[in-house]
Structure formats: structure tokens, C-alpha cells
PyMOL CGO cylinders between C-alpha atoms (Angstrom):
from pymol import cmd
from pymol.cgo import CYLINDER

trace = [
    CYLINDER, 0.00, 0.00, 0.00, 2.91, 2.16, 0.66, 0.3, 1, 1, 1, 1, 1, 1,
    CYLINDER, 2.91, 2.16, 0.66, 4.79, 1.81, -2.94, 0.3, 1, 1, 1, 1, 1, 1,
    CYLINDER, 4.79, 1.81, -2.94, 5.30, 4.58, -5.36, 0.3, 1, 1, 1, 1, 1, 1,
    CYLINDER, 5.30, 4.58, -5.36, 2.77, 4.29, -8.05, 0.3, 1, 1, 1, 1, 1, 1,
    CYLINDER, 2.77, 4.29, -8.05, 3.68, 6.63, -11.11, 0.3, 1, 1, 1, 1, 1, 1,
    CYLINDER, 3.68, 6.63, -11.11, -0.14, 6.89, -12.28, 0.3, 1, 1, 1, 1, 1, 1,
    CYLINDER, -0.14, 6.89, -12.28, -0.95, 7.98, -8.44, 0.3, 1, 1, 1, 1, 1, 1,
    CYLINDER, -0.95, 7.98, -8.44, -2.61, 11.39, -8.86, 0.3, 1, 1, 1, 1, 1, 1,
    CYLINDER, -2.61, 11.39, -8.86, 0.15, 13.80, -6.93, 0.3, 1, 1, 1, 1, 1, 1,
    CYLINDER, 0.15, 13.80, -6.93, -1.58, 16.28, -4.67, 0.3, 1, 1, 1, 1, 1, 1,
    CYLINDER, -1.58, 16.28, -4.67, -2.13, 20.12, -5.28, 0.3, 1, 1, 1, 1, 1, 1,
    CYLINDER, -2.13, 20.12, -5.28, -2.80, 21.15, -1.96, 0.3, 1, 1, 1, 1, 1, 1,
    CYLINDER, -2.80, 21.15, -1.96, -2.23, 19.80, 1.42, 0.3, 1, 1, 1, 1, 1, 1,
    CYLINDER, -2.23, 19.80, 1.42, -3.59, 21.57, 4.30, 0.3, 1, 1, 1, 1, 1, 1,
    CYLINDER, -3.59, 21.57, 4.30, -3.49, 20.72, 7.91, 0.3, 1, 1, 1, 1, 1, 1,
    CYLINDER, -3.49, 20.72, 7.91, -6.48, 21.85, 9.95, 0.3, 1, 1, 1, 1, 1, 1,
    CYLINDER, -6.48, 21.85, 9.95, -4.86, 22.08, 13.57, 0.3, 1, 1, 1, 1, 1, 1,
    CYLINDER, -4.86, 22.08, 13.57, -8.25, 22.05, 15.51, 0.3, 1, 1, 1, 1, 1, 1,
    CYLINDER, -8.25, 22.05, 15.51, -10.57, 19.79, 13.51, 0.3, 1, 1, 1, 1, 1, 1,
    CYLINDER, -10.57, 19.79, 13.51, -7.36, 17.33, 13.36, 0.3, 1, 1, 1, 1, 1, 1,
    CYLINDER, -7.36, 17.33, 13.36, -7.42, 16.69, 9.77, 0.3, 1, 1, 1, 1, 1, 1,
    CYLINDER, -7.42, 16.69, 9.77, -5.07, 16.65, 6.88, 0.3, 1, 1, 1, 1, 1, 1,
    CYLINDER, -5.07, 16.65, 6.88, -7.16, 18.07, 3.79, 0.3, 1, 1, 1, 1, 1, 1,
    CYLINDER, -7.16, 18.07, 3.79, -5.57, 16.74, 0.26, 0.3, 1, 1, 1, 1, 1, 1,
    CYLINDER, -5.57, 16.74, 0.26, -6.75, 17.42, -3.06, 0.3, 1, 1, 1, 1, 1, 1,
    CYLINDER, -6.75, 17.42, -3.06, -5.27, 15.43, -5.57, 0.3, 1, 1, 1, 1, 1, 1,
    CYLINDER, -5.27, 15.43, -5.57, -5.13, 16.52, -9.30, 0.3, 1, 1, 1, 1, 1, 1,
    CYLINDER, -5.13, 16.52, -9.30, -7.51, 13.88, -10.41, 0.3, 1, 1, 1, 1, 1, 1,
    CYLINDER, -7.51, 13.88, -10.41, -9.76, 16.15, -8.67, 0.3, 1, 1, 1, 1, 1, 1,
    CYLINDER, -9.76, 16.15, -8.67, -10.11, 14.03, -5.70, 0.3, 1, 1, 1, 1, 1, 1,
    CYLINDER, -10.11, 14.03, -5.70, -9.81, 15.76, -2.28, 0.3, 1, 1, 1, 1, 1, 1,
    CYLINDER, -9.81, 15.76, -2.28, -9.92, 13.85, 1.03, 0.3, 1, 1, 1, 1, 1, 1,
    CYLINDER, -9.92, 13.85, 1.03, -10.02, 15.26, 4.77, 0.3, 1, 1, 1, 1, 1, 1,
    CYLINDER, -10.02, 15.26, 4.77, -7.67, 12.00, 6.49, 0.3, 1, 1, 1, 1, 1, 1,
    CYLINDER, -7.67, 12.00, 6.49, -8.07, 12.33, 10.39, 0.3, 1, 1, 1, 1, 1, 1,
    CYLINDER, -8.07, 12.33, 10.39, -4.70, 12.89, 12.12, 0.3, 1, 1, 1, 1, 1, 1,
    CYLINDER, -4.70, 12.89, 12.12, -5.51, 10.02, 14.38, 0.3, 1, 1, 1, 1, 1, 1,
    CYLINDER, -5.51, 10.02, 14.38, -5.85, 7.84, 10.89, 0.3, 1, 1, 1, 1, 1, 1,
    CYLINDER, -5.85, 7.84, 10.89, -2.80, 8.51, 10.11, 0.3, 1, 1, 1, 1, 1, 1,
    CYLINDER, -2.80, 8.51, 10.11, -0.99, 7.91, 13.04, 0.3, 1, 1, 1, 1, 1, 1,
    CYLINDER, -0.99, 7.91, 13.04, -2.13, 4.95, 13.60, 0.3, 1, 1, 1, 1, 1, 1,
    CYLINDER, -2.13, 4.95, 13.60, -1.53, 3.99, 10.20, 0.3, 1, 1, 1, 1, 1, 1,
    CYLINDER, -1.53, 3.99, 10.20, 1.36, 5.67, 10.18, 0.3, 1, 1, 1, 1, 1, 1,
    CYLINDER, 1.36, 5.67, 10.18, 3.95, 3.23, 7.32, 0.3, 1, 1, 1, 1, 1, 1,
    CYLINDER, 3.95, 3.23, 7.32, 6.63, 3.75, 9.21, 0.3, 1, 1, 1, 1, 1, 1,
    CYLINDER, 6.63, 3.75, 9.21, 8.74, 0.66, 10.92, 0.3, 1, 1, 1, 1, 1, 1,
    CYLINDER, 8.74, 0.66, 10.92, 7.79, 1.38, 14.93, 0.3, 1, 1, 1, 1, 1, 1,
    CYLINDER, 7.79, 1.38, 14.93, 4.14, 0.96, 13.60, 0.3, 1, 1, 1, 1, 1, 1,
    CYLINDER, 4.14, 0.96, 13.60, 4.11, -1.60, 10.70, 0.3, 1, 1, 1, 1, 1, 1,
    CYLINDER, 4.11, -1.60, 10.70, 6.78, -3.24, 12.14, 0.3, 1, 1, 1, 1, 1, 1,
    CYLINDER, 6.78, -3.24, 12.14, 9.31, -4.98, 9.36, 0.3, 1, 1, 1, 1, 1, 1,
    CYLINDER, 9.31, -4.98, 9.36, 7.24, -8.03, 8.39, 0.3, 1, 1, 1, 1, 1, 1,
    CYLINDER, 7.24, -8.03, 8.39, 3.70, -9.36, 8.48, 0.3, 1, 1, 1, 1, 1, 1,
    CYLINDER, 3.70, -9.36, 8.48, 2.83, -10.03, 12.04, 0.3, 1, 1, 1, 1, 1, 1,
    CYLINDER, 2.83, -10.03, 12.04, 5.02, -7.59, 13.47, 0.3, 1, 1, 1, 1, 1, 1,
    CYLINDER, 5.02, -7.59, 13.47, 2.47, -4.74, 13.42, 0.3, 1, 1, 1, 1, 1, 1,
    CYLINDER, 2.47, -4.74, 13.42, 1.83, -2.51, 16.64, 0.3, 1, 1, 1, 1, 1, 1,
    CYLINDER, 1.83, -2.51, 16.64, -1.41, -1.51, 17.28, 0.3, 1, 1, 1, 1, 1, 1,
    CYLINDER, -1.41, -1.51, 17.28, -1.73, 2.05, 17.88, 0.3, 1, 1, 1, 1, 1, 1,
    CYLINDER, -1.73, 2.05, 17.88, -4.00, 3.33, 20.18, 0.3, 1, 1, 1, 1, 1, 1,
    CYLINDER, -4.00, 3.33, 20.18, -4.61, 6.31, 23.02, 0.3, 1, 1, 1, 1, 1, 1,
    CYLINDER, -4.61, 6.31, 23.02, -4.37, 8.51, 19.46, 0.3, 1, 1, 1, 1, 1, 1,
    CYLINDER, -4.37, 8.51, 19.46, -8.09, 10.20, 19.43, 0.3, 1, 1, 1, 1, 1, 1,
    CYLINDER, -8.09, 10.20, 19.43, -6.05, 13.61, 20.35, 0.3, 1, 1, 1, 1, 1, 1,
    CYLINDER, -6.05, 13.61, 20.35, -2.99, 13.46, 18.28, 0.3, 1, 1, 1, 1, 1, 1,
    CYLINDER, -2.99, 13.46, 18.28, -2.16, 17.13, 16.67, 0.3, 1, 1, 1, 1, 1, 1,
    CYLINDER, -2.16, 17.13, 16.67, 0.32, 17.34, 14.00, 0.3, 1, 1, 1, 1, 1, 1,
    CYLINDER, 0.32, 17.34, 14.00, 3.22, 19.92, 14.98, 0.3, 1, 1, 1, 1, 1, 1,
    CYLINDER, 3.22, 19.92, 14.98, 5.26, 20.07, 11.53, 0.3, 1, 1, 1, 1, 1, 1,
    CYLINDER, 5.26, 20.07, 11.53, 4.96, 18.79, 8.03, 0.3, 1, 1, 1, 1, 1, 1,
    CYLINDER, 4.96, 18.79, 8.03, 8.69, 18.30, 6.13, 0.3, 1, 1, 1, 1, 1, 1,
    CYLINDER, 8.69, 18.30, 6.13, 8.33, 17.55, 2.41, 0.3, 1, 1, 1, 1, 1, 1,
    CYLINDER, 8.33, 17.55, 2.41, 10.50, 14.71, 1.17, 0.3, 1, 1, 1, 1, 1, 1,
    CYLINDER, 10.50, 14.71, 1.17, 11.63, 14.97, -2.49, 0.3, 1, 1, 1, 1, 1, 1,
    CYLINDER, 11.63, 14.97, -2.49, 8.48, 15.05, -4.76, 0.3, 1, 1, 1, 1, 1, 1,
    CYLINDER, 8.48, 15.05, -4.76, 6.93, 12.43, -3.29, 0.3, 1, 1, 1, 1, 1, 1,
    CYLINDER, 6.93, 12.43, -3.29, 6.28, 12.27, 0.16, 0.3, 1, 1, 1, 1, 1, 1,
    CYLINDER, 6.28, 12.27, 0.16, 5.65, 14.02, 3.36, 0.3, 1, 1, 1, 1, 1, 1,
    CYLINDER, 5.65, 14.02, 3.36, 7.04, 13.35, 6.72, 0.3, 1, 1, 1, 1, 1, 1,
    CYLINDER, 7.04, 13.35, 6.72, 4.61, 14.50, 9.61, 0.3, 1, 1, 1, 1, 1, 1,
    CYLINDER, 4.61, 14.50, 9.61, 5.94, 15.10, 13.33, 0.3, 1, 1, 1, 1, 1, 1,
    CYLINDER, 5.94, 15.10, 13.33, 3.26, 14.19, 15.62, 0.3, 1, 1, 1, 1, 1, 1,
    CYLINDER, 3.26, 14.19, 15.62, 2.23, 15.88, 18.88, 0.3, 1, 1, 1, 1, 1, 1,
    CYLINDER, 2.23, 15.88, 18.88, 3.39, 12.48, 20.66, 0.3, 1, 1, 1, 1, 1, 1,
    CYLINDER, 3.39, 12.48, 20.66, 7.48, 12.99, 18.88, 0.3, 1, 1, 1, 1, 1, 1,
    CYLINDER, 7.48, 12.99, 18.88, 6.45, 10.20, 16.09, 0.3, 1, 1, 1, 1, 1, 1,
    CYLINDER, 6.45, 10.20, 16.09, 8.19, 11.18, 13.34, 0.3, 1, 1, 1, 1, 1, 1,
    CYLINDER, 8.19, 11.18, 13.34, 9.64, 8.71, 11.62, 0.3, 1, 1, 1, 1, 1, 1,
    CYLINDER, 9.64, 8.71, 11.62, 6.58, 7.72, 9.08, 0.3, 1, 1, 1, 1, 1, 1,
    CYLINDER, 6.58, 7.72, 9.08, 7.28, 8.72, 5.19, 0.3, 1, 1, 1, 1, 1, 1,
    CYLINDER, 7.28, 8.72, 5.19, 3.73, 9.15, 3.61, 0.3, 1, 1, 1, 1, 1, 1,
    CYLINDER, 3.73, 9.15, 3.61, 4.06, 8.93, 0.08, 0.3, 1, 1, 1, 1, 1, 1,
    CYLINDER, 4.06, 8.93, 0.08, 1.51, 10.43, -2.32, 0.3, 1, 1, 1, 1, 1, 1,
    CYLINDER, 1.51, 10.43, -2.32, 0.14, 7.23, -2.76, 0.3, 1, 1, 1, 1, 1, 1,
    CYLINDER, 0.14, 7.23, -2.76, -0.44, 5.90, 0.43, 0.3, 1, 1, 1, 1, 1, 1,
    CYLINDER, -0.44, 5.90, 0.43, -1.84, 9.83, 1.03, 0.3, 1, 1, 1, 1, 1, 1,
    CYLINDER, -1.84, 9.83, 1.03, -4.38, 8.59, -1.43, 0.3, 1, 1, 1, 1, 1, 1,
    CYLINDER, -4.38, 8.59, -1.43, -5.21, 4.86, -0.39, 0.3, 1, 1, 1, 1, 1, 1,
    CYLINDER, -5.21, 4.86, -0.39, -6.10, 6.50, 3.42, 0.3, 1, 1, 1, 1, 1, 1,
    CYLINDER, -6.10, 6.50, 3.42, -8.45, 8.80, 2.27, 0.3, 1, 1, 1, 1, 1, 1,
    CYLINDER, -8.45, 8.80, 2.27, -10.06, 6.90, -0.49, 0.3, 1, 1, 1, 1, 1, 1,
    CYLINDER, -10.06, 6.90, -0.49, -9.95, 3.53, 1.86, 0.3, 1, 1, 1, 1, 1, 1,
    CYLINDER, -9.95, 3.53, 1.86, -10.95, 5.95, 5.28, 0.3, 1, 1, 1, 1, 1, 1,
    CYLINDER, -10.95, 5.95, 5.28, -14.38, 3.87, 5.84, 0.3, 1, 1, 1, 1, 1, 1,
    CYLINDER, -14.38, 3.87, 5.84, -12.94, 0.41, 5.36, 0.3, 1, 1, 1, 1, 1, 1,
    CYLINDER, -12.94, 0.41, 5.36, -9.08, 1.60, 7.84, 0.3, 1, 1, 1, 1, 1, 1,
    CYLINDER, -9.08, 1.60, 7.84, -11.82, 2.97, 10.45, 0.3, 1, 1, 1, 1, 1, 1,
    CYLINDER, -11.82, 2.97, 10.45, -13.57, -0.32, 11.21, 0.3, 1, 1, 1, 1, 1, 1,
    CYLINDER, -13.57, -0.32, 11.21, -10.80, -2.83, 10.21, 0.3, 1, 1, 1, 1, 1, 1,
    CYLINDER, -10.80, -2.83, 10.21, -8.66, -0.32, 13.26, 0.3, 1, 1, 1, 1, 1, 1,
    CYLINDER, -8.66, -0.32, 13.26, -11.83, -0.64, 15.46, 0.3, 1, 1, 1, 1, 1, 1,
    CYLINDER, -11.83, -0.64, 15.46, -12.37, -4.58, 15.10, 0.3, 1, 1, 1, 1, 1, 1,
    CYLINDER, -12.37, -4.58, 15.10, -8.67, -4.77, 16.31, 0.3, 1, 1, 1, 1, 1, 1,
    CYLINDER, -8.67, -4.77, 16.31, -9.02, -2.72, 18.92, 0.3, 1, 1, 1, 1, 1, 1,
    CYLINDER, -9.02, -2.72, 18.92, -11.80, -4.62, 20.47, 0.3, 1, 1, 1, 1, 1, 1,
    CYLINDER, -11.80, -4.62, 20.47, -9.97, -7.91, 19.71, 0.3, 1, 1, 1, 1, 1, 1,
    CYLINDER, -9.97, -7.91, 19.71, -6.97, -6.55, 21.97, 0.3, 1, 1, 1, 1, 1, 1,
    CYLINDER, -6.97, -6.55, 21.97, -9.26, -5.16, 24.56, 0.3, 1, 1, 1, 1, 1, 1,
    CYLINDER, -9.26, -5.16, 24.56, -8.29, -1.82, 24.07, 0.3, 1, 1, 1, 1, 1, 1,
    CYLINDER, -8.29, -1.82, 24.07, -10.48, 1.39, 22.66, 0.3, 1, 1, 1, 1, 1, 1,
    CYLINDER, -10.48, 1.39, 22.66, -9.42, 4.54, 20.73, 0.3, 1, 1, 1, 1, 1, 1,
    CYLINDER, -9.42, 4.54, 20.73, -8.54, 6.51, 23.93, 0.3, 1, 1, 1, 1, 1, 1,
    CYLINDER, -8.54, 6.51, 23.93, -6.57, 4.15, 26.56, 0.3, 1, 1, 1, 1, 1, 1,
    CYLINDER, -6.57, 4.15, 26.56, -3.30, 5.08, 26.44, 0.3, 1, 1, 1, 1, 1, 1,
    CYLINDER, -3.30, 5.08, 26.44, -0.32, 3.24, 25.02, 0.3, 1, 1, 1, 1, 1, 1,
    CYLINDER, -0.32, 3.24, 25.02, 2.00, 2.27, 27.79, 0.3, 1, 1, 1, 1, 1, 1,
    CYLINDER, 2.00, 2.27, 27.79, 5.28, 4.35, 28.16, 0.3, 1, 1, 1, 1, 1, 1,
    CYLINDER, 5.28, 4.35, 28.16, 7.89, 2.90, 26.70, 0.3, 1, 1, 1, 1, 1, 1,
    CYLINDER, 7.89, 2.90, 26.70, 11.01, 4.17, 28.06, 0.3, 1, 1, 1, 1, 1, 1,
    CYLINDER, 11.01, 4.17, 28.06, 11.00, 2.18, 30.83, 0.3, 1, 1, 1, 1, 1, 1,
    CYLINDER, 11.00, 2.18, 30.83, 10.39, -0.98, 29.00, 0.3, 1, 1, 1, 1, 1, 1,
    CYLINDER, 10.39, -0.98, 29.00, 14.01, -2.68, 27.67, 0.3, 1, 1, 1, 1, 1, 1,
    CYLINDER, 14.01, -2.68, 27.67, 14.03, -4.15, 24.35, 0.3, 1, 1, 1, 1, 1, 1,
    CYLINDER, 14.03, -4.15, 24.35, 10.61, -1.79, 22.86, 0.3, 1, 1, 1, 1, 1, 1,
    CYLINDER, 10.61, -1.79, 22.86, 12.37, -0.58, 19.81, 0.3, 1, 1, 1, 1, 1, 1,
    CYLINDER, 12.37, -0.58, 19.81, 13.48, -2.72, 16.88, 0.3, 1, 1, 1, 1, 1, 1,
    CYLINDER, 13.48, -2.72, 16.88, 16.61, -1.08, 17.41, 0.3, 1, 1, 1, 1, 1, 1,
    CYLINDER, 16.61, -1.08, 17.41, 17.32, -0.83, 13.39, 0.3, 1, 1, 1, 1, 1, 1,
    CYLINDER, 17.32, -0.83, 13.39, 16.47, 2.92, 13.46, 0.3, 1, 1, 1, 1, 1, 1,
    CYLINDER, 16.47, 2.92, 13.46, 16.15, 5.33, 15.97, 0.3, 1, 1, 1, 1, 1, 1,
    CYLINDER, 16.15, 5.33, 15.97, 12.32, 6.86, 16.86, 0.3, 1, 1, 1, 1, 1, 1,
]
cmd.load_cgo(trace, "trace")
């Protein structure tokens, strides 16, 4: 889902709305999509998240909140967002931009069914992990 597609519409305007929490793109297809930050963090493609494999995923959660503090482009094909939480290290390509919004429906209940499967909801919050040895993958810092 996260690839670089070169028929993926690129997006003319990105906008983050600080206090409705959502990223507004419109793509030059003429598609435009409003992707809650909370969406994206918690499908955020980056490795502390997806982890590096099938099965090595960790759920996100405690996110209902998040805010978005700073937007970097990368190259002509990404963005990286720094979350209000210090997550920073997910690369959203223009593609994957587009699969969240035009997938938001089907992310929002597959996220919810494994929420309730882990006994968790959208606001508990994540346990800390800097006091917990061996959290990280250690590959790359976070």
C-alpha cells in the first residue's frame, strides 16, 4: 500500500487543519480527502508501527487527540509528519496519502475490530515505553 505508483494522482494542496485534526488533500484527479490525524498515526507506514514483516504490526491506540506539529516535504513524493506524541519517523508517500483517504471507511472499522480484539479502545493510552528494555526494533532510531 505504501509503494510509489507513477499513475498515483500527486496532490495540489495539502492543508493541515490544527483544531478539527485533519489533513485536507486534493489530488489533481480532482479528488480531495479530509484524512483524520488520528488515521494517520495509527496507520502511520513507518517501521515502529508496521513493524518490518507481516505479524510484526503494533497496534496504535490512546491517538483520538494526536495534533500534528510540523509537516517536512520529502523529495516530490512524500511528506514526513511530526506528531504531537514525537512520532516522526513515518514517510507518507503520495500514494499511500491517497489509499487513506479513499480507503478511510474500510481503515476505520478494520482499526476498530482490532481494537476490540486486543481489549483496548481509541482513547486508553499506550504504555510508556522508556521504561520498558528491548521496545524498539533497534534498526532505526524513533
Amino acid at each position: 500500500m505504501a509503494g510509489l505508483d507513477k499513475n498515483t494522482p500527486t496532490p495540489t494542496e495539502i492543508t493541515a487543519h490544527q483544531q478539527s485534526r485533519v489533513l485536507e488533500v486534493a489530488f489533481s484527479d480532482g479528488a480531495r480527502f479530509r484524512i483524520p490525524f488520528e488515521l494517520m498515526r495509527v496507520y502511520s507506514p513507518s517501521a515502529e508501527v508496521q513493524g518490518h514483516g507481516p505479524g510484526q504490526e503494533t497496534l496504535q491506540y490512546g491517538k483520538r487527540e494526536i495534533g500534528i506539529v510540523a509537516i517536512n516535504a520529502v523529495g516530490h513524493y512524500a511528506i514526513q509528519p511530526l506528531f504531537s506524541d514525537g512520532h516522526e519517523s513515518g514517510l507518507f508517500s503520495w500514494d499511500y496519502l491517497y489509499q487513506l483517504g479513499a480507503n478511510e471507511g474500510k481503515l476505520w472499522q478494520d482499526y476498530e475490530a482490532r481494537l476490540a480484539a486486543a481489549g483496548v479502545t481509541r482513547d486508553t493510552p499506550m504504555p510508556d515505553k522508556s521504561g520498558s528494555a528491548g521496545s524498539s526494533c533497534g534498526s532505526h532510531s524513533h
